[in-house]
C-alpha positions, 0 to 999 in steps of 0.5 A: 676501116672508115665509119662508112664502111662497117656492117651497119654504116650510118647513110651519110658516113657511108656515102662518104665513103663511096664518093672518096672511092669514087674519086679514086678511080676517077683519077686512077681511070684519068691516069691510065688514059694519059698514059694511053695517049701518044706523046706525039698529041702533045706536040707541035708539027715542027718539034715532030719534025724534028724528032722523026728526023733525029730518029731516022739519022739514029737508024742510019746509025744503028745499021752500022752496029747490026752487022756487027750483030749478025755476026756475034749472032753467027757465032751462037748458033753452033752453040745452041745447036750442040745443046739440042743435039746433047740432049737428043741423046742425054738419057733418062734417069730410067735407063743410066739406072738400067745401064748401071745393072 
């Protein structure tokens, strides 16, 4: 611990302490609101531009493979159905005990 931060610190050690504390959050509170901000505060119109454009042609794109999708999709569902209908009727341990007898 720093000479600041004992039981009994010395008034300047102690506000050095807190100012170096301070600073920390300061730079810790200025960090998350950068992270905060969009990306797109930082850029010009035409590089946005640019970047809708590019994003919309690899939508189109990504239509072609989500059909592919649906239909991996389609093949789990019977899947999942049987395992909810097994432990419908999956026992407790109570009753395989009591069948047991």
């Amino acid at each position: 611990a720093h000479g600041g931060q004992s039981y009994n610190p010395d008034e300047n050690q102690h506000q050095d302490v807190i100012g170096e504390a301070l600073s920390i959050e300061l730079k810790r509170e200025e960090a998350l609101a950068y992270r905060k901000t969009p990306i797109s505060n930082g850029l010009s119109k035409e590089t946005l531009a640019i970047m809708v454009h590019s994003s919309d042609e690899e939508d189109s794109d990504s239509d072609d493979d989500s059909d592919d999708e649906e239909k991996n999709n389609d093949s789990f569902q019977p899947r999942l159905k049987s395992k909810v209908i097994n432990r419908e009727n999956k026992k407790t341990r109570a009753q395989r005990n009591k069948q047991k007898r």
